[in-house]
C-alpha positions in Angstrom: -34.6 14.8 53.1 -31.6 12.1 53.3 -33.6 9.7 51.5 -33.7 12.3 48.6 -30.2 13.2 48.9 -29.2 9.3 48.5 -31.4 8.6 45.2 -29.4 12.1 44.1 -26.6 11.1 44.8 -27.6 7.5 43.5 -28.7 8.6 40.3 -25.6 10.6 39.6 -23.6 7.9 40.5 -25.7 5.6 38.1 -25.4 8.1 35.2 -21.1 8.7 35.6 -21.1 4.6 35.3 -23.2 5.3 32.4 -21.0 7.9 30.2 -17.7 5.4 31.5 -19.1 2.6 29.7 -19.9 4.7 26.9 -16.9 6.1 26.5 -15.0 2.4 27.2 -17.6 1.5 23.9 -16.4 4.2 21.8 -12.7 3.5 22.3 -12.8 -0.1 22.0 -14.9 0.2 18.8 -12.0 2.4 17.5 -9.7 0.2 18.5 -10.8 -2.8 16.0 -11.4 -0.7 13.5 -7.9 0.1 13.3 -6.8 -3.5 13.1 -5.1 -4.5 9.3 -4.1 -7.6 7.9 -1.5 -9.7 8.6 1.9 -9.0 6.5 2.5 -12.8 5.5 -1.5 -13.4 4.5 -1.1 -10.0 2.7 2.2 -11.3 0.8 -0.4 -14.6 0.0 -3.1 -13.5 -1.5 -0.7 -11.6 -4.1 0.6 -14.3 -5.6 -2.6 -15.9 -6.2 -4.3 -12.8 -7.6 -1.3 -13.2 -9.8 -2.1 -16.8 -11.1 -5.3 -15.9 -12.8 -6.9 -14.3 -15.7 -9.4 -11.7 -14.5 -10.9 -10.4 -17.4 -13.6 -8.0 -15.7 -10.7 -6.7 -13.3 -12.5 -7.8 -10.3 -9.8 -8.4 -8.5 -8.8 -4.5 -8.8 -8.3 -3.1 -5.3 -5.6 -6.3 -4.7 -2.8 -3.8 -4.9 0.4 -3.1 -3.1 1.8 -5.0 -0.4 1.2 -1.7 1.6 -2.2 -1.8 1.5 -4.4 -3.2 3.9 -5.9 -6.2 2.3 -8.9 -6.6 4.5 -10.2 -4.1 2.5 -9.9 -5.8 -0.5 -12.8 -7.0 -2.5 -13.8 -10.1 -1.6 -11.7 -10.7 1.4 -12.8 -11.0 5.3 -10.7 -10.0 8.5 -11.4 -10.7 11.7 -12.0 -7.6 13.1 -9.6 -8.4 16.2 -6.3 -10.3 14.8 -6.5 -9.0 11.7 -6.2 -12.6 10.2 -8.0 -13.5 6.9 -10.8 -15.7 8.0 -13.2 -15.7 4.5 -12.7 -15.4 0.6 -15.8 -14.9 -1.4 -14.9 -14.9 -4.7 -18.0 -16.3 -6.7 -17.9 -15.9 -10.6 -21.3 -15.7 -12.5 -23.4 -18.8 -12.3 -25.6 -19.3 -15.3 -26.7 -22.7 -16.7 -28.7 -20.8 -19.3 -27.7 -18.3 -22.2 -29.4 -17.7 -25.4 -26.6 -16.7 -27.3 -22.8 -17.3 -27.6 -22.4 -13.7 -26.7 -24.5 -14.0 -23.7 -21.7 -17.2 -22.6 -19.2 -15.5 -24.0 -20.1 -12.2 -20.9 -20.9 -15.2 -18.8 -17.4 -16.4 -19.1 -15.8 -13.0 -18.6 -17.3 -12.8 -14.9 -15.4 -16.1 -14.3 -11.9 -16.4 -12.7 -9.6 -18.9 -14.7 -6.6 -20.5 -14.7 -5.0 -22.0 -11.4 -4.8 -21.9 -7.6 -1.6 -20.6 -6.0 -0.1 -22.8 -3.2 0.5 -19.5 -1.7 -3.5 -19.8 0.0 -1.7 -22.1 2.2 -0.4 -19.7 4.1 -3.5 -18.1 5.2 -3.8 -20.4 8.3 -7.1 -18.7 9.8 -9.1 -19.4 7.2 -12.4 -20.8 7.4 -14.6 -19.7 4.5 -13.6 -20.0 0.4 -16.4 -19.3 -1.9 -14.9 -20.1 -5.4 -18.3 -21.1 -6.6 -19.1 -20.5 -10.2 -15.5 -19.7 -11.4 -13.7 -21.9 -14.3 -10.7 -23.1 -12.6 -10.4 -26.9 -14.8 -10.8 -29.9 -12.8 -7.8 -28.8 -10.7 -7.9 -29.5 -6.8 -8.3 -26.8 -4.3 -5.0 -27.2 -2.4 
């Protein structure tokens, strides 16, 4: 009988460790998901937004220095610091357009004009995706 008493005990033992954990999960999960962007890397990307033509407002929810701009289209957080680590920020790639209306739409999808120095402030970042966009034959800074 103390043998079944043991894997009881055991197995209610095993199960409390169990729920812990869970719970541990669940609060930890929250936790990250709470995390915003940094103020400075905020105060950043603004500027930029500002030195370009968007002509299809795709660069809409970049709004407010109050709002959290790891929610912003296009942009990547790390889920723990809160530090911008991507932009993705492709424009519509086409080679190919059969009429002048068709490049002129193509065009529209592009970002133009110029890269803010402000970027350079947005010291965690490892991914920029400006592919497709009509930025001149400026450099990226």
């Amino acid at each position: 009988m103390s043998a079944l008493s043991f894997s009881h005990f055991s197995s209610c033992y095993l199960c409390l460790h169990l729920v812990v954990a869970m719970f541990h999960l669940c609060i930890h999960n929250q936790t990250f998901s709470d995390v915003k962007c940094i103020k400075e890397e905020r105060q950043a990307l603004l500027p930029f937004k500002h030195h370009l033509i968007d002509e299809t407002d795709c660069l809409a929810s970049w709004v407010d220095e109050k709002n959290d701009c790891c929610k912003w289209a296009g942009i990547v957080c790390d889920n723990i610091t809160g530090h911008v680590i991507q932009i993705h920020l492709n424009g519509h790639c086409s080679d190919f357009h059969d009429t002048d209306k068709e490049l002129e739409e193509a065009s529209k999808q592009q970002l133009k004009r110029e890269l803010s120095q402000s970027l350079l402030d947005i010291k965690q970042l490892k991914h920029l995706d400006f592919s497709c966009n009509n930025f001149g034959r400026i450099q990226v800074p």
